[in-house]
N, C-alpha and C positions, 0 to 999 in steps of 0.2 A: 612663399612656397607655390608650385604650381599643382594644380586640383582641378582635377578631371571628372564630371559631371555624367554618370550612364541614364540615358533617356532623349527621348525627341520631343516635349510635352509642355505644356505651359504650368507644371510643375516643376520641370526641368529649369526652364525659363525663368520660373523664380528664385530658383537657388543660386543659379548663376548670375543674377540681378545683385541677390544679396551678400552673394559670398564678393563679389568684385567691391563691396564695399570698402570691404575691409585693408589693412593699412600689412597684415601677415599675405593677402593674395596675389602672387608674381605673376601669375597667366592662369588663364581657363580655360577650358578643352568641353567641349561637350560632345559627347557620340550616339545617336548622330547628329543630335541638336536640330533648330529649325532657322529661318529664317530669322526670326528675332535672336535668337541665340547668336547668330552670326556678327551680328555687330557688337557686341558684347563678349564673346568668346570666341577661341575657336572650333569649328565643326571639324570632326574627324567620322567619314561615313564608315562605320561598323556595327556589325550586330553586335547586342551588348550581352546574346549567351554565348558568344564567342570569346571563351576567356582566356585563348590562346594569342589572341588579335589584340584584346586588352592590356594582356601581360606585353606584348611587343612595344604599344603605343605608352605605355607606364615607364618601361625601362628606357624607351629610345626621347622622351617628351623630361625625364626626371621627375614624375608628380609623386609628389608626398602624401597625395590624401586622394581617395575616391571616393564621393558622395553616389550613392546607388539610389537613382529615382527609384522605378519601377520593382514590381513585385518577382518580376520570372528569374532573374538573375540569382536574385536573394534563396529562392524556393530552390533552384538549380545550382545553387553552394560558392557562388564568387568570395564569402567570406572565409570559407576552408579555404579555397583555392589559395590564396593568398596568403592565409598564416601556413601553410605547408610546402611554400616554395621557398627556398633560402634567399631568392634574389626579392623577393616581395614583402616578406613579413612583417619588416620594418614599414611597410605603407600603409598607412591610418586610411582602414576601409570604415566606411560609416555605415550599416548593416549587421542586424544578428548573423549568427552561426548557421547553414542550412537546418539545426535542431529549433532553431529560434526561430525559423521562419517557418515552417509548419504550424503556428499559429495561424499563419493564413492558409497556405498550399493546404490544410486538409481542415475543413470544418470539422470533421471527428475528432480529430486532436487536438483543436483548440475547445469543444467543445468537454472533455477525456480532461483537460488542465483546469478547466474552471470549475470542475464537479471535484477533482480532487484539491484543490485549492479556496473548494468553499465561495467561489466568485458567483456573484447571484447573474444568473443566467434563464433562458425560456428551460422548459421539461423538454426532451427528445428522447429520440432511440433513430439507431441508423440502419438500413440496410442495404443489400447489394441484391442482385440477377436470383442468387439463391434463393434467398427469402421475401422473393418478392409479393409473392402471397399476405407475409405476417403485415407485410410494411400496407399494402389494404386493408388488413383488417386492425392496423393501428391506428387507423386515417378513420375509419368508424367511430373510435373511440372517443375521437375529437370534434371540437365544434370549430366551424368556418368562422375565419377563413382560415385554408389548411395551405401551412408554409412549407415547400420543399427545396431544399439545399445542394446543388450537385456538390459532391466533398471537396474536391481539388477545383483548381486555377480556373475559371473558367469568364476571362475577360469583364470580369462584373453584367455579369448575363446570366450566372445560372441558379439564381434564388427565382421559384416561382411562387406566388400568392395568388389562391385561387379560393371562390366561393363556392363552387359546387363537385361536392362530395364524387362524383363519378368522374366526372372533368379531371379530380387530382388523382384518381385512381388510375385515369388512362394515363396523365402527366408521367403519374413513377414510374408506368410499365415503359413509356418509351423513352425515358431518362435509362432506367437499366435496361433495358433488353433492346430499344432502336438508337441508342447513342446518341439521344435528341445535343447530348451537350460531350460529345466523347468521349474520352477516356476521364475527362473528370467528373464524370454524370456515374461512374463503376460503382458507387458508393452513396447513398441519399441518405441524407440527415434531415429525419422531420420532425418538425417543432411546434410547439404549443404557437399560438399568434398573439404578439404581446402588443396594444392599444394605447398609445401614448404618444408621446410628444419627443422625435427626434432629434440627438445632442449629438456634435463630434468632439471630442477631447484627443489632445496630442499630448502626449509625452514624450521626452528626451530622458534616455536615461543608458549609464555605463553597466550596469547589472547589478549594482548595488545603489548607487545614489541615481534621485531623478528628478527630473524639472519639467513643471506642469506648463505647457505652453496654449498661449491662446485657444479661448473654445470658439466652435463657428458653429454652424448653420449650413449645410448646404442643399439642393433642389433637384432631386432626380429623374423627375418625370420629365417630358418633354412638351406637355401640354401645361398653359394656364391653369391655375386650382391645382394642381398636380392630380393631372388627368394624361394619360395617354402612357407609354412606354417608359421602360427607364431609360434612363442615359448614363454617361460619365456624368454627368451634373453640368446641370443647366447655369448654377450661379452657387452663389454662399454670401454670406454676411459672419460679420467676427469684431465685439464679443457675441455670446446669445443672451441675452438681457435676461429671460429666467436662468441664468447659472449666478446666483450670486454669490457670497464667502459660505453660508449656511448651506447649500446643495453641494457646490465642490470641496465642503471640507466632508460631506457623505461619500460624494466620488472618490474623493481620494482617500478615506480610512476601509470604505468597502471593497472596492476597484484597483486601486492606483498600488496601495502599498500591497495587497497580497501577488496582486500579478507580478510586480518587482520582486518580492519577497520568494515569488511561486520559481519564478526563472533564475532563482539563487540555489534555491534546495532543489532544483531538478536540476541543476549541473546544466544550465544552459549561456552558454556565452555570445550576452548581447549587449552589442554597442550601436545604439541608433536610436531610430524613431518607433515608436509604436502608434496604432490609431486605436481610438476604443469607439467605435460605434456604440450610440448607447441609444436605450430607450426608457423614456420616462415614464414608467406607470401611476399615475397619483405622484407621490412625491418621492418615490422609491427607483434607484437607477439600476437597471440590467443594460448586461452586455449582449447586442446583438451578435455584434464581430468583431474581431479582433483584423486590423492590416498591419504589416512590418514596417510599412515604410508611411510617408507622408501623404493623407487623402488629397485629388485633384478633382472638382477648383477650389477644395481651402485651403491649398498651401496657398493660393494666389492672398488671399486674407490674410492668413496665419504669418509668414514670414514675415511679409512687407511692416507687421506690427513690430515685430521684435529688434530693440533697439541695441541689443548686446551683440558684439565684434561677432560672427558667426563663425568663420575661420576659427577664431579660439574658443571658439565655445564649443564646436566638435571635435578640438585637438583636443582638449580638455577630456572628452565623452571617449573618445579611444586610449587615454592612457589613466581611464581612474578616477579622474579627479573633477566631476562635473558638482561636486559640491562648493567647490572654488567659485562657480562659475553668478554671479547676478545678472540673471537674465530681465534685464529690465525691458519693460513693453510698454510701447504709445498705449496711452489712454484713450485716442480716437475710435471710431467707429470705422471701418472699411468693410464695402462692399464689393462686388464683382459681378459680370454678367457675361458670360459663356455665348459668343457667337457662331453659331451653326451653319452647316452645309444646308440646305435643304434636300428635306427625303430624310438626314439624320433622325433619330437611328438603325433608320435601314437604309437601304439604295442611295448613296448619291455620286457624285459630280465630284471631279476635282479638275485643276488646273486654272480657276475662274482668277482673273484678275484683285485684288483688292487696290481700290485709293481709301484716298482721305482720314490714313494712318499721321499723316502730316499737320491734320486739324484737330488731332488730340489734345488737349492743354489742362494741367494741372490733372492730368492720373497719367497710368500705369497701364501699359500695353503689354499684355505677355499673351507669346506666341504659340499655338498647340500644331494643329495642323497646316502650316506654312512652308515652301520652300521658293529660292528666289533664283532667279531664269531671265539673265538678260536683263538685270538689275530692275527686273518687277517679281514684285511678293506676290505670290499666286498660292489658291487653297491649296491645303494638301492631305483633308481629312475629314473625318466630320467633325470636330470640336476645332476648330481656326482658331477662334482667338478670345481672352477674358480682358476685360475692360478692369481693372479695379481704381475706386475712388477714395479718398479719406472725407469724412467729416465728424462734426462734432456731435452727428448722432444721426439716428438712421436715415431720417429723413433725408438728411443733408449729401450723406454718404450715397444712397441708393439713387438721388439725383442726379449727381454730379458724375455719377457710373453711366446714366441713361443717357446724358446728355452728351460725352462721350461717346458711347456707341452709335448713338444717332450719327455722327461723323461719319464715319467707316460703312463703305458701300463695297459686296461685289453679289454676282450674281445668285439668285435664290438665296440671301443672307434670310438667318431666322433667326430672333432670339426670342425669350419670355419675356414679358411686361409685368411680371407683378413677381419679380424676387424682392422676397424681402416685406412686400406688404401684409404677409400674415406678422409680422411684429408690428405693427403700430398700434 
């Protein structure tokens, strides 16, 4: 079949890697894809909340299946769109229902699912411009650091954690009242601050059955020790060594089955991925946040593990029957390491040359921010590119990642040096 890929990202990258695996995949289409994508699929430049431009390339291209990276799409309703055109219906979108994807598009709502669904979760209360009074004198109530949430979309940028009580006072005033974060800052959701040890968990699931996929690890700050700004993520590692049968069978009887169970009794129609940000307090797992679609760079981990046909294993997840499905997974270890622009995550540069993509050997090159001009890959972003490695255990893994990137040169390149070394 041919299967059309919405994203430009080295998430992107990966699905397109893995789904070409498969022996069901006729052609791949990625919009707008990157430079890497390009030798693997085809690039079609379009916006992907353009779902009119989507609809044209689906019908005039014949694809049968959309795999939807990113979150904006999902939150902006490509799933409706499609079961409610006659010419589309029949195309296996991989994505909840815009009702399913307000799991992420509004921390209130995901936050509103898991207090009625009994999902262990931090304490909050939310407010807006109105009550922006109360939402100070709730931040009193609390002990630093005090965590604030702009409610909607807001590029993985608008959670701040702050230690000082006036600091978060001024924070909310101009989250609502100066637009610090726009129109998705309308609404602040603030939260207890929970101290633990951070898990990602992926689930695959049809809205009734689901399949627990690879857990990772991934690195958001931009600085060593995880000091300095967040980022898209600096790196990830996959599996996470503390998740063993005994924790994930907590995850999944606390977590895993009522979320499924919660999007069955609210009448929410989802076929895709889910992300469960968790946090480990002692031995007890809460839900930070919930994402719709696949975290980037663990999908760069996460896939590349999964040793079941993918093609059928999300035809399977759009018509029902992911219970069919054995998802079998490498038992290796993979790592990855996220190469930056410099100035990332603010200010940088683009168009810099990259080489020595050629003295890669024995990993995996997937592409974020890249585009190619005259048959040279030049940056095209602040996240360029994630190196991932296999081996037979961290060590091994997180070497063969480094030594890799060492390879690959272009100008102001930055990456971290110690992903991963907080597991050894």
């Amino acid at each position: 079949m041919n299967i059309l890929v919405l994203g430009s990202g080295g998430r992107e990258h990966a699905f397109a890697h893995q789904l070409a695996r498969s022996e069901k995949c006729s052609r791949i289409f990625v919009a707008p894809g990157n430079a890497g994508t390009a030798t693997i699929a085809t690039n079609v430049s379009l916006n992907v909340n353009d779902f009119d431009a989507v609809k044209e390339l689906v019908l005039e291209e014949k694809i049968e299946m959309v795999v939807v990276g990113p979150e904006d799409p999902l939150v902006g309703g490509i799933s409706d769109f499609f079961a409610r055109d006659p010419h589309l219906r029949e195309v296996m979108v991989i994505g909840p229902s815009q009702k399913g994807a307000q799991l992420e598009g509004s921390k209130e709502v995901a936050k509103e699912f898991m207090l009625r669904h009994g999902i262990p979760t931090a304490a909050y209360k939310s407010f807006t411009a109105d009550n922006l009074e109360a939402g100070k004198a709730f931040l009193q109530e609390l002990k630093p650091p005090y965590v604030l949430k702009a409610d909607g979309l807001a590029a993985g940028k608008g959670v701040l954690i702050l230690q000082d009580l006036e600091e978060a006072q001024q924070e909310l005033e101009n989250m609502l009242k100066n637009d610090k974060f726009g129109s998705a800052g309308s609404t602040v959701v603030i939260e207890e601050f929970l101290d633990g040890i951070e898990l990602s968990v992926f689930v695959l699931t049809d809205g009734k059955n689901y399949a627990v996929l690879p857990t990772a690890k991934d690195y958001k700050r931009i600085g060593e020790g995880d000091q300095g700004l967040n980022t898209g993520g600096m790196g990830a590692v996959s599996p996470v060594p503390f998740a063993d049968s005994a924790l994930m069978e907590k995850i999944t009887n606390r977590i895993i089955i009522p979320t499924v169970e919660g999007l069955h009794k609210d009448d929410i129609n989802y076929k895709g991925f889910l992300f469960l940000g968790l946090m480990m307090v002692g031995e007890d797992p809460y839900v930070i946040e919930y994402n719709v679609r696949m975290g980037d760079p663990e999908t760069e981990v996460v896939l590349p593990r999964i040793e079941a046909d993918l093609v059928e294993t999300l035809q399977r997840t759009w018509e029902g029957r992911l219970d069919e499905v054995d998802l079998r997974v490498d038992p290796r270890t993979a790592a990855t390491v996220v190469l930056v622009s410099g100035g990332y995550p603010e200010a940088y540069e683009k168009g810099k040359p990259i080489t020595g993509l050629d003295k890669v050997k024995d990993a995996l090159v997937f592409h974020a921010g890249t585009r190619m001009e005259n048959n040279q890959v030049l940056t095209n972003g602040g996240r360029v590119l994630a190196v991932t490695a296999f081996g037979e255990d961290y060590q091994e893994a997180i070497n063969k990642s480094y030594q890799n990137a060492s390879q690959v040169h272009f100008d102001k390149i930055y990456y971290r040096k110690d992903i991963g070394f907080d597991l050894f």
